[in-house]
C-alpha positions in Angstrom: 0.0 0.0 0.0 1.2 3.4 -1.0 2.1 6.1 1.8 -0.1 8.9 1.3 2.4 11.6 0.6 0.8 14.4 3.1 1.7 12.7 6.1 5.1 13.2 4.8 7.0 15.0 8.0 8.6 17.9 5.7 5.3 18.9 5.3 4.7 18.5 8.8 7.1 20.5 10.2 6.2 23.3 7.3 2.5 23.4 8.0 3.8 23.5 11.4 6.4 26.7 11.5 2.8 28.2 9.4 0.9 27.3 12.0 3.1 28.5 14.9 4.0 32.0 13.0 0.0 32.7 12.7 -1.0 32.5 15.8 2.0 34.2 17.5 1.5 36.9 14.7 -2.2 37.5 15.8 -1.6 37.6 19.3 1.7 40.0 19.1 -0.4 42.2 16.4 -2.9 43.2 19.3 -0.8 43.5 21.7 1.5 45.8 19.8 -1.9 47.7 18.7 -2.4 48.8 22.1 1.3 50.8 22.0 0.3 52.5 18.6 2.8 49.8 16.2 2.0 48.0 13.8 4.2 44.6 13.9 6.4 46.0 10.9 7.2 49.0 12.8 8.3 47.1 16.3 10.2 44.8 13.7 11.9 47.9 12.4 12.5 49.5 15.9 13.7 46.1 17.2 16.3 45.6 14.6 17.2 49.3 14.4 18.0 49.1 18.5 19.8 45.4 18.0 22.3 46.8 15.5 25.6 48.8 16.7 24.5 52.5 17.0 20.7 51.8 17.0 21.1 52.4 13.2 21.0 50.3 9.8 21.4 51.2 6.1 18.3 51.1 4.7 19.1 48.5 2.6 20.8 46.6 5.4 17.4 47.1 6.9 15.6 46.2 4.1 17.5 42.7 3.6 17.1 41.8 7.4 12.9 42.6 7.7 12.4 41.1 4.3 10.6 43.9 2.7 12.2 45.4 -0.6 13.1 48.5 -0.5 10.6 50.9 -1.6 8.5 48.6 1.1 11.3 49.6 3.7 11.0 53.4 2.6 7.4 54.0 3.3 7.5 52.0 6.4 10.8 54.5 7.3 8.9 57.6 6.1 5.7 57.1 8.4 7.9 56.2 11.2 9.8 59.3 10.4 6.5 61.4 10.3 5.9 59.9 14.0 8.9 60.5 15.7 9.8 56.9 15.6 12.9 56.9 13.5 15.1 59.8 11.5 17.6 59.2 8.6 21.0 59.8 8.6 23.0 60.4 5.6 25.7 58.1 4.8 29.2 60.7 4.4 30.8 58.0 2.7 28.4 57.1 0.1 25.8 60.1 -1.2 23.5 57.1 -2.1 23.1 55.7 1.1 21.6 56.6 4.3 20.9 55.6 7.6 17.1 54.8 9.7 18.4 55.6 13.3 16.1 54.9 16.1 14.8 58.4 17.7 14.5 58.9 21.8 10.5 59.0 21.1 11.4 55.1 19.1 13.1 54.2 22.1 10.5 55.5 24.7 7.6 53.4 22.3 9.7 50.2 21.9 10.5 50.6 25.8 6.7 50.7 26.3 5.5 47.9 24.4 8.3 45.4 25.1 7.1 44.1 28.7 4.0 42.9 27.5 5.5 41.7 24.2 7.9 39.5 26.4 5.6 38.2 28.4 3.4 36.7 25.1 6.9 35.5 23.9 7.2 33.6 27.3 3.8 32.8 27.6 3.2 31.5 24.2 6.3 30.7 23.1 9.3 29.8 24.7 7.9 28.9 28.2 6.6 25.9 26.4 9.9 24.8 25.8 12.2 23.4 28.6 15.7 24.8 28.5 17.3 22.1 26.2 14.4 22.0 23.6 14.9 25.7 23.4 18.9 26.3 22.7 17.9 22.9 19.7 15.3 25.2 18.4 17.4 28.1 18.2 20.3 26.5 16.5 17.5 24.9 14.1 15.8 28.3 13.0 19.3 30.1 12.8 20.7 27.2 10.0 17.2 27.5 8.3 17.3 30.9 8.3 20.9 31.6 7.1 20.1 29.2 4.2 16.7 30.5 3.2 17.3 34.4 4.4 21.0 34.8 4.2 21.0 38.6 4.5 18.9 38.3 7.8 21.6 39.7 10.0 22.9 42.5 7.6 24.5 45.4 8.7 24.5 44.5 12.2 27.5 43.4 12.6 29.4 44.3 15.8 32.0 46.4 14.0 31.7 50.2 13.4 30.6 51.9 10.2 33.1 52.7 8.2 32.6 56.4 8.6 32.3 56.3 12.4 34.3 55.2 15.5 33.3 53.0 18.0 32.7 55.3 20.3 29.9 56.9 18.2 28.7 53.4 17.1 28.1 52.0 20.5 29.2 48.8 19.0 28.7 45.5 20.5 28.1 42.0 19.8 24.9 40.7 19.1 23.6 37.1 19.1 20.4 36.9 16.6 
């Protein structure tokens, strides 16, 4: 007797990520709603504040969040029209510039991030004993660098190359 393809466990474990990403999505969209962001924009404040200097090239940012880049501008631009986020220009390349997290960014990321922890431990990661997390994580980091290999763009621990460190506040980060 043939095996009936669907119960196949690559499409398992797709249908499950699917699964898992909707209804995480749907319960971090409201809560984000009640701190005035949109799950783009706390996507764009998170990695902006992850990366050395609180800043990204736009197109750095725009490889990392998956958005092309006329997709990154108007998220950037209605940020910018809210106090979220400014540019920067880039000195060493007239083409390029930076979206830099503003106080106000920090102020609303600061806000919204307790609660958005808590769903993360609640929904998430507290359902996953200490062993079963660190395999996930090593799991959805090779997935990710295969499928998404731009992911981390731009936020690597080393200054710009038209600042210092001092003005980058550089440091390491583990995505």
């Amino acid at each position: 007797m043939k095996q009936n393809v669907f119960e196949d466990p690559r499409i398992t474990a797709v249908g499950l990520l699917f699964e898992v990403h909707a209804g995480l999505s749907a319960r971090f969209a409201s809560q984000l709603e009640e701190h005035g962001l949109s799950s783009v924009e706390f996507e764009v404040l998170t990695r902006l504040t992850r990366s050395p200097g609180n800043q990204l090239r736009m197109t750095d940012l725009a490889a990392q969040t998956s958005l092309s880049t006329s997709g990154v501008t108007r998220v950037v631009d209605r940020m910018e029209r809210d106090g979220l986020i400014t540019r920067r220009a880039c000195p060493s390349d007239r083409r390029s510039s930076y979206a830099v997290v503003t106080p106000a960014g920090l102020r609303r990321l600061d806000e919204s991030l307790p609660g958005h922890l808590q769903l993360i431990e609640d929904w998430f990661t507290g359902q996953l004993d200490p062993a079963a997390l660190a395999a996930l994580l090593d799991g959805l980091r090779r997935v990710r660098d295969a499928v998404h290999p731009c992911a981390t763009a731009g936020s690597s621990s080393a200054p710009a190359e038209d600042e210092s460190p001092a003005e980058s506040g550089a440091t390491s980060v583990r995505r």
